[in-house]
C-alpha positions in Angstrom: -11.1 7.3 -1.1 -14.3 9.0 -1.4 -12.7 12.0 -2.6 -15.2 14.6 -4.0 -15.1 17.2 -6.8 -14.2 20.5 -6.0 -17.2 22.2 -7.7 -20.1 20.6 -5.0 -22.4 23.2 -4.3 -22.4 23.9 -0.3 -25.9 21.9 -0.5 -24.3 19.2 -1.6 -21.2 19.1 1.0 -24.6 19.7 3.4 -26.0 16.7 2.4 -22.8 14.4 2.5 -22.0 15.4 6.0 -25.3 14.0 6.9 -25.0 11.2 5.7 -22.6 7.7 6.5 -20.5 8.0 3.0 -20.0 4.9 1.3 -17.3 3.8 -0.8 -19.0 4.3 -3.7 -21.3 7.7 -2.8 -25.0 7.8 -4.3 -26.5 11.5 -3.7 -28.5 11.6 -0.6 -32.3 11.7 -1.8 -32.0 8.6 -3.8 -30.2 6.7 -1.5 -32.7 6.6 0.6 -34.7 3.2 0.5 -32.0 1.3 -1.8 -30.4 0.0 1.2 -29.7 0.7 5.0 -26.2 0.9 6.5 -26.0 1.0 9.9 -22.5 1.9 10.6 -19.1 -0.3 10.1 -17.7 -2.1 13.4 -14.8 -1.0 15.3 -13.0 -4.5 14.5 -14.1 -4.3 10.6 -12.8 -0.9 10.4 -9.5 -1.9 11.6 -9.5 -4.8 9.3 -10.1 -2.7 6.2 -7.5 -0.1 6.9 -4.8 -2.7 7.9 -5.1 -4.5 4.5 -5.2 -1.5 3.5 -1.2 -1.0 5.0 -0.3 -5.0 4.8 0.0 -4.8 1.2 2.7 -5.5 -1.1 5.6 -2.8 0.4 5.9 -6.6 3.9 7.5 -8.2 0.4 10.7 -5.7 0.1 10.9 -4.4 3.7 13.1 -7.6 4.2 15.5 -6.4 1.3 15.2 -2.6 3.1 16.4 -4.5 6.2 19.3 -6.1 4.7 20.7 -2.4 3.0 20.5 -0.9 6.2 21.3 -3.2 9.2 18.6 -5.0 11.4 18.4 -2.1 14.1 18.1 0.8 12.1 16.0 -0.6 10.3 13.8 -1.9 12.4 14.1 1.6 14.4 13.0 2.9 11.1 9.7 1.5 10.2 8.9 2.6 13.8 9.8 5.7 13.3 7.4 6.0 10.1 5.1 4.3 12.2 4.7 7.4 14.3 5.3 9.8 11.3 2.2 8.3 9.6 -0.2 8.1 13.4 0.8 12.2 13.6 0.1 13.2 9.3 -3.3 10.8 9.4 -4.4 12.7 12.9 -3.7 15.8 11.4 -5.8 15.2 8.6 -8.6 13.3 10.8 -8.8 16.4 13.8 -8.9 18.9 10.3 -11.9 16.7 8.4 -13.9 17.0 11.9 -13.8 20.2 12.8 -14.3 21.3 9.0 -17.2 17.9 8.9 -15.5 16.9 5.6 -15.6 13.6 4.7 -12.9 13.3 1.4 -9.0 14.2 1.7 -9.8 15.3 -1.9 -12.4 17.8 -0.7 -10.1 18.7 2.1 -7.2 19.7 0.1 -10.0 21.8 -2.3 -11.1 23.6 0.5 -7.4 24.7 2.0 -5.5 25.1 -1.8 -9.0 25.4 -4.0 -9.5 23.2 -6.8 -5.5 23.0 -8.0 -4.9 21.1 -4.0 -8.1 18.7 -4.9 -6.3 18.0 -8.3 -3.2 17.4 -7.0 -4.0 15.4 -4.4 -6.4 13.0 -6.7 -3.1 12.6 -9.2 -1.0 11.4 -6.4 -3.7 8.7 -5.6 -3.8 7.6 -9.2 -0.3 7.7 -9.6 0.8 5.3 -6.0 -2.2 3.7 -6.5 -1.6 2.5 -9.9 2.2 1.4 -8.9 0.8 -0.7 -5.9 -1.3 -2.3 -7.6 1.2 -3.4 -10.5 3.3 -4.6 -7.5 0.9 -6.5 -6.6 0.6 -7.8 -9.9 4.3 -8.8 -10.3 4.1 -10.2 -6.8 1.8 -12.3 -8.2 3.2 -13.6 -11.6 6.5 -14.3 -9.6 4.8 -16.3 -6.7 2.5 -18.3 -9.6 5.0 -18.2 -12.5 8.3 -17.8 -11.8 10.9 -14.9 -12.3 14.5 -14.6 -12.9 16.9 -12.3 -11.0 20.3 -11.7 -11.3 20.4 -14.7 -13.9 18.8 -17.0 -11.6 15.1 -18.4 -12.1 12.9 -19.1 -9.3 10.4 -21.6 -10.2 6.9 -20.4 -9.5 4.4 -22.5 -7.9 2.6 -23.4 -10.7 5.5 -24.6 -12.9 7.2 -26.5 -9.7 4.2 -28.5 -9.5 3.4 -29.4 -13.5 6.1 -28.1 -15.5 6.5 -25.3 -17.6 3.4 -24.8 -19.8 1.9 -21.8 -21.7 -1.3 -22.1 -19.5 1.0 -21.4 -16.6 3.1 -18.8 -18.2 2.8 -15.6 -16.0 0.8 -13.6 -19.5 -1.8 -16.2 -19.2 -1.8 -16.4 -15.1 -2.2 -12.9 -14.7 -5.1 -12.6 -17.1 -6.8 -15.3 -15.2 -6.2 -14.2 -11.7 -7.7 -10.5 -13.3 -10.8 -12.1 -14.8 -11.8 -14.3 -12.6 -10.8 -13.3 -9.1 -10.2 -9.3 -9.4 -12.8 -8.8 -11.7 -15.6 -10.0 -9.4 -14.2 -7.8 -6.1 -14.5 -4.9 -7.4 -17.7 -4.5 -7.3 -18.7 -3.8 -3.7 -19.9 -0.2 -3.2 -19.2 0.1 0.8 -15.9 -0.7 2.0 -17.4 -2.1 5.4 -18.4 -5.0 2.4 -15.1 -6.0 2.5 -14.6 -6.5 5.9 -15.1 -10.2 5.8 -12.1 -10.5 3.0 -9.9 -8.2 5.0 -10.1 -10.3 8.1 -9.2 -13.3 6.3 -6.3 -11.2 4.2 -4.5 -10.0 7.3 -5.3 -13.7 9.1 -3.0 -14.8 5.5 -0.3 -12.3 6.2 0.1 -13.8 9.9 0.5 -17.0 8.7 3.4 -15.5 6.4 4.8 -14.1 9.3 4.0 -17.0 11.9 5.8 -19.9 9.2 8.8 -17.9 8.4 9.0 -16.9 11.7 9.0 -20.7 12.9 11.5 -22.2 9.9 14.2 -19.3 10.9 14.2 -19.9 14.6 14.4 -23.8 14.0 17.0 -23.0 11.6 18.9 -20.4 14.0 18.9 -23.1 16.9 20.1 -25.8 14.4 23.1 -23.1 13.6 22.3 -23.4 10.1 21.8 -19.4 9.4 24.0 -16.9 9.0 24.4 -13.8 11.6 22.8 -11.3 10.2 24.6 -7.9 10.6 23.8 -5.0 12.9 24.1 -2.3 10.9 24.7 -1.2 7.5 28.2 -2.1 5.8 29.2 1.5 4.5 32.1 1.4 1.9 31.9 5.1 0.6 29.6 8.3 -0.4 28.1 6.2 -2.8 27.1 3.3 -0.4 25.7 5.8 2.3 23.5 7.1 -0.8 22.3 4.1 -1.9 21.0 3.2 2.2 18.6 5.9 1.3 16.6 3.7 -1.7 15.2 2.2 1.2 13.1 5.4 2.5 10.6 5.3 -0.4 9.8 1.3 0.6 9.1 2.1 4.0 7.4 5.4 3.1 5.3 3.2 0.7 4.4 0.6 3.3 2.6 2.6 5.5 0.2 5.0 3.0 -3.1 4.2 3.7 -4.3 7.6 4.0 -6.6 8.0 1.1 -8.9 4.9 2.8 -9.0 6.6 6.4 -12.1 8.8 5.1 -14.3 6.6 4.2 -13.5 4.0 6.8 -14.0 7.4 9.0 -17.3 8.1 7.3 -19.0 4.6 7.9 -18.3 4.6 11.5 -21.0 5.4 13.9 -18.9 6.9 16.0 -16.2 9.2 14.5 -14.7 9.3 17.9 -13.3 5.8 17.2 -11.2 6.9 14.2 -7.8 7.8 15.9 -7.6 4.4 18.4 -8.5 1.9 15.4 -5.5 4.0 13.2 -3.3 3.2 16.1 -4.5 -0.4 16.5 -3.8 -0.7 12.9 -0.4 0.7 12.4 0.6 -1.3 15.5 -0.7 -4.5 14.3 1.0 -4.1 10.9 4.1 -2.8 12.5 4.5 -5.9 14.4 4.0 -7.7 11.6 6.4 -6.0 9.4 8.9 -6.0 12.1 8.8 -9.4 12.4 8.7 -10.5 8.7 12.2 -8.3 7.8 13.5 -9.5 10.9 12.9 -13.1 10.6 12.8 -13.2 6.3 16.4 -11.8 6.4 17.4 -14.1 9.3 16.3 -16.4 6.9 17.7 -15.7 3.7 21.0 -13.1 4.9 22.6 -11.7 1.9 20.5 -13.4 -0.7 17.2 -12.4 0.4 15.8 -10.6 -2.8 13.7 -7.7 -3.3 10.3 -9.8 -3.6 11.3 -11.8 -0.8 8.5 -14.3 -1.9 10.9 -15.3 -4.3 13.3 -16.5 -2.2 10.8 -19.6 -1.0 11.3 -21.5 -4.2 14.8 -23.3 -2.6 15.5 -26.1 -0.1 14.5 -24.0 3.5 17.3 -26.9 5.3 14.2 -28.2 7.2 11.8 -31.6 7.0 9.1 -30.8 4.4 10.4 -28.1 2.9 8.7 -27.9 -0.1 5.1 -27.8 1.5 6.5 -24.8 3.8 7.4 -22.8 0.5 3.9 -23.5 -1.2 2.2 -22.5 2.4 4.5 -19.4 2.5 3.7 -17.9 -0.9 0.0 -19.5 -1.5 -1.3 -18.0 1.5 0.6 -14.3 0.7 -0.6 -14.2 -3.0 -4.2 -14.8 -1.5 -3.8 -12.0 1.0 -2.3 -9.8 -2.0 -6.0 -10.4 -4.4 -8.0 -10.1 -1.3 -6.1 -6.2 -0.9 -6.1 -5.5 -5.0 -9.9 -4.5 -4.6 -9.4 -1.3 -1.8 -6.1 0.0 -3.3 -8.5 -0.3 -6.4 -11.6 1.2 -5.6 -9.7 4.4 -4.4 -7.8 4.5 -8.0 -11.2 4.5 -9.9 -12.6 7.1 -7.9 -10.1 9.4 -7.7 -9.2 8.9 -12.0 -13.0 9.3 -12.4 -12.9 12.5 -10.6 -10.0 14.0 -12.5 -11.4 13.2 -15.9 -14.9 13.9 -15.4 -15.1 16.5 -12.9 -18.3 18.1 -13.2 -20.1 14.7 -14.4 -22.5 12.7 -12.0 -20.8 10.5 -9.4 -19.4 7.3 -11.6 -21.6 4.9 -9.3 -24.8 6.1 -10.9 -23.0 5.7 -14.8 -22.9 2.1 -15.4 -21.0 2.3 -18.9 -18.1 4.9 -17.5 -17.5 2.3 -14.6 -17.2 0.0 -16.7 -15.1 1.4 -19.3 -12.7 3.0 -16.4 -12.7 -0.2 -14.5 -11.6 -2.1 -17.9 -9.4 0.4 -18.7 -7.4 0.3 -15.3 -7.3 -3.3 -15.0 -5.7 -3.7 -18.8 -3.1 -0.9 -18.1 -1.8 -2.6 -14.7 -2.2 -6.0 -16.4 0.2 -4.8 -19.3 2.4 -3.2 -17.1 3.1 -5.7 -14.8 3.4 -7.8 -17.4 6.9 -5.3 -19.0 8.2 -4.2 -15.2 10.6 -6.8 -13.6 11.1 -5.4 -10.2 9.1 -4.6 -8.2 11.8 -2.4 -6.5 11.7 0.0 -9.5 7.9 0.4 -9.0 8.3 1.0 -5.5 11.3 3.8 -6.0 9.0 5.3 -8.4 5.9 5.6 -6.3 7.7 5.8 -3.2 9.6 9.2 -3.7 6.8 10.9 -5.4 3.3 10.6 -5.3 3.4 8.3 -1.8 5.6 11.0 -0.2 2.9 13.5 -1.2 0.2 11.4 0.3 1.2 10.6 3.2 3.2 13.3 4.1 3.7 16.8 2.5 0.1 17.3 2.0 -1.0 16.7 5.3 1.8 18.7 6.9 0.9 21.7 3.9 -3.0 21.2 5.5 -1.9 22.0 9.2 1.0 24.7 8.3 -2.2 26.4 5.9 -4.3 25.8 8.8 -7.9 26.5 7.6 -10.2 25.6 10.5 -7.6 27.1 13.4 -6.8 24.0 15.3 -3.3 23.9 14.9 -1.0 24.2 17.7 2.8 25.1 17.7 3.9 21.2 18.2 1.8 20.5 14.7 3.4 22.9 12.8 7.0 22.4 13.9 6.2 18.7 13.3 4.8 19.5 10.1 7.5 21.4 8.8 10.3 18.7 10.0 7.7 16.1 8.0 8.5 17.9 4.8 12.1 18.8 5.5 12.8 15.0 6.5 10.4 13.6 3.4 12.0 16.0 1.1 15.4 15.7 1.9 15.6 12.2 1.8 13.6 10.9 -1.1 15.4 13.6 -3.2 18.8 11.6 -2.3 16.9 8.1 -2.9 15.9 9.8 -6.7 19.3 10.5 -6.8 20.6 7.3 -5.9 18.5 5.7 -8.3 19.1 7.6 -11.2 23.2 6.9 -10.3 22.5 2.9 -10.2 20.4 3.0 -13.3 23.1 4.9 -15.2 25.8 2.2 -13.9 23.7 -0.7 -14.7 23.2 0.8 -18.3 27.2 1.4 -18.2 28.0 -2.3 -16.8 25.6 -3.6 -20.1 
C-alpha cells in the first residue's frame, strides 16, 4: 500500500523519506499542522499486518488440507510460511538501504515505470478477488448457499425464514452500505489498529470453538480418522493436489501492507521481528483451523468451510456453536475488507491517473473510485459461487507475482548491492518453485472446468 507514481521528482521521493507515510499520503508541506502522528506501536503494527494475512484464504485451507493429507499439508503452509518471511525481507533490507517507502516505487526504480505498472496491476487484480471472497464468504455465512445440490441455510434464514430482506442481494448491499462504507475512510492504517485487534481476537475464537467441538467429538469417537496423506489414484489426481498451491500462496500475501505499516513505525528496525511474530501467529492459527475444521468435517468439509456449520455438530447446543462459529468469522472478515481495500484504491488510482495529485487531496475521484470498486465486487460476488474459483484465479497469477516473483526479480536485479549468493539462489528457486507449480494448478483447473462442462 502506499505505492507511489513512477514520475515523483527526486524532491518529492526526498520529502517522503522524511516523513512517517500514511496510508493515505498528503505532500509534506501541507501536512504539516493538520494532524500529528507519532509513530504506530509495535503490537498495532502486528495487528494490522496479521489481519492483514487472517483473511478469507483460513476459510479453504481446511478443503486444501483434506486434497493433500494432514501432514503435507500442514508441512506446507510452513513451508510458505518461510517462503513469504525470506520474499518480504528481501523487499524490506532493499526499501532501507534504497530509503523507499512503496513496493510500487521499488519496482519503478529496479524495472522503471513498466515494474511500478506491473506491480500496481497485480495489487488491483488479488486485491479485487480477496475482497469478492470476502464478499461470498459473507453472503453464504448470512444467506445461505447451495453446493453440490445441497443448501446450507445461512444465519439469517435459520433464524426467521427465507425472506427477500434476508436474501444474500439485499444482505450484501446492506453489509456494503452500512458497515464497509463507513471503514474506509481512515487515512492511517495505525487507525485501524483497534479493529484489527478485535478482528484477529474473532478469528481465535473461530479457531478456539472448532478446536474444542472436534476434540470433544474425537474423545466421544464420533469423527472420522482423518487420512495422512493424499489418496493418489492417477496423473490426474496428483495434478489436481496442485489446486491447492494458489490457496496457500493466497493466504499468506500481505506484502503490499508491509510498507506502510513499515513507514509509520518509529523504529524501522522493528519491521522484520513483528513480520515474524505475524506470520507465526497466523500460522498457528491456520494450522490449527485445517487441522481441527477437517477433523471436524472429514470428507465433506467444503471449500468455505464456514458453510459446513449450518448442520447438527453431535454436541449439546449445537446450534448456538454454529452461530458463534460463523457470526464471530463474518465480523473478523468486514473488520479486514477495509486494508485489503485501501491498498486496491490506491494502487487503481495510481494506474489510471498517474501524473494527477495524490487521490487523498481529490475528494470527488475518491469518491467515484471508492463507489466504483465497492459496486463491481458487490456485483461480482453476487454472479461467483465459489470462492475456490476466485482463489485459483488470483492465486496463480497476480498473488504469485506479489508475493513472490517480484521480490525474487528485485534481489536477482539487485539495484542497491546488498544481495548475497544465499538471496539469489533462494530467489531463483522462489520463481522456479512458484512458476512451476501454479502453471500445473492452471492446468489442472482448466482440465476440471472442461470435465465439469463435459459431465453437464
Amino acid at each position: 500500500m502506499g505505492i507511489e507514481n513512477g514520475s515523483l521528482s527526486d524532491n518529492r521521493h526526498a520529502e517522503i523519506r522524511d516523513e512517517n507515510t500514511p496510508l493515505l499520503p498528503i505532500k509534506a508541506e501541507e501536512e504539516d499542522g493538520v494532524h500529528e502522528f507519532n509513530g504506530a506501536s509495535f503490537s498495532g503494527a502486528v495487528f494490522n499486518l496479521s489481519t492483514t494475512i487472517v483473511g478469507a484464504g483460513i476459510m479453504a485451507l481446511p478443503a486444501s488440507i483434506k486434497m493433500l493429507g494432514i501432514i503435507p499439508g500442514i508441512l506446507m503452509i510452513i513451508f510458505v510460511a518461510l517462503l513469504t518471511e525470506a520474499s518480504i525481507d528481501m523487499l524490506v533490507r532493499c526499501s532501507h538501504q534504497g530509503k523507499i517507502t512503496s513496493y510500487g516505487w521499488l519496482m519503478g526504480e529496479t524495472f522503471g515505470p513498466w515494474g511500478r505498472i506491473a506491480l500496481q496491476a497485480s495489487v488491483v487484480i488479488n486485491n479485487i478477488g480477496m475482497m469478492i471472497v470476502y464478499m461470498i464468504i459473507i453472503g453464504d455465512v448470512l444467506s445461505g448457499t447451495s453446493t453440490t445440490g445441497v443448501h446450507h441455510r445461512g444465519i439469517f434464514e435459520g433464524w426467521f425464514g427465507p425472506h427477500l430482506w434476508n436474501s444474500r442481494p439485499i444482505v450484501l448491499l446492506a453489509t456494503t452500505l452500512f458497515v464497509f462504507v463507513p471503514l474506509v475512510s481512515f487515512k492511517h492504517l495505525d487507525s485501524l489498529r483497534y479493529t484489527s485487534a478485535l478482528s484477529v481476537a474473532l478469528a481465535v475464537v473461530f479457531v478456539v470453538v472448532t478446536a474444542g467441538i472436534a476434540i470433544v467429538r474425537l474423545i466421544e469417537g464420533t469423527v472420522e480418522i482423518p487420512k495422512l496423506f493424499p489418496q493418489i489414484d492417477g496423473i490426474n489426481s496428483i495434478w489436481e493436489l496442485f489446486t491447492a498451491v494458489p490457496v496457500l500462496v493466497t493466504a499468506y500475501i500481505c506484502h503490499y501492507n508491509v510498507h506502510s505499516i513499515d513507514n509509520e513505525l518509529e523504529d524501522r528496525t522493528q519491521t522484520k521481528p513483528i513480520v515474524q511474530t505475524s506470520l507465526a501467529l497466523c500460522s498457528s492459527v491456520y494450522i490449527a483451523t485445517s487441522f481441527f475444521a477437517y477433523l471436524l468435517f472429514g470428507e465433506g468439509t467444503l471449500a468455505d468451510v464456514l458453510a459446513n456449520f449450518d448442520s447438527n455438530l453431535k454436541i449439546p447446543f449445537s446450534s448456538v456453536f454454529n452461530d458463534i462459529v460463523r457470526v464471530s468469522y463474518v465480523v473478523h472478515i468486514m473488520l479486514v475488507f477495509p486494508i485489503v481495500f485501501f491498498a486496491l484504491r490506491l494502487n487503481l488510482d495510481g494506474l489510471l491517473f498517474p501524473t494527477s495529485r495524490h487521490i487523498s487531496r481529490d475528494n470527488r475521484r475518491f469518491t467515484i473510485i471508492t463507489a466504483s470498486l465497492l459496486a463491481v465486487i458487490y456485483l461480482a460476488a453476487i454472479f461467483i459461487p465459489s470462492i475456490w474459483d476466485a482463489f485459483q484465479f488470483t492465486g496463480a497469477t497476480a498473488a504469485v507475482l506479489i508475493g513472490f516473483i517480484f521480490p525474487s526479480m528485485i534481489i536477482l536485479r539487485d539495484p542497491y548491492g546488498i544481495a548475497t549468493k544465499r538471496d539469489k539462489i533462494l530467489a531463483v528457486t522462489m520463481i522456479v518453485l512458484a512458476v512451476l507449480s501454479n502453471s500445473v494448478a492452471l492446468y489442472s483447473d482448466a482440465l476440471n472446468i472442461f470435465h465439469r462442462k463435459e459431465e453437464a
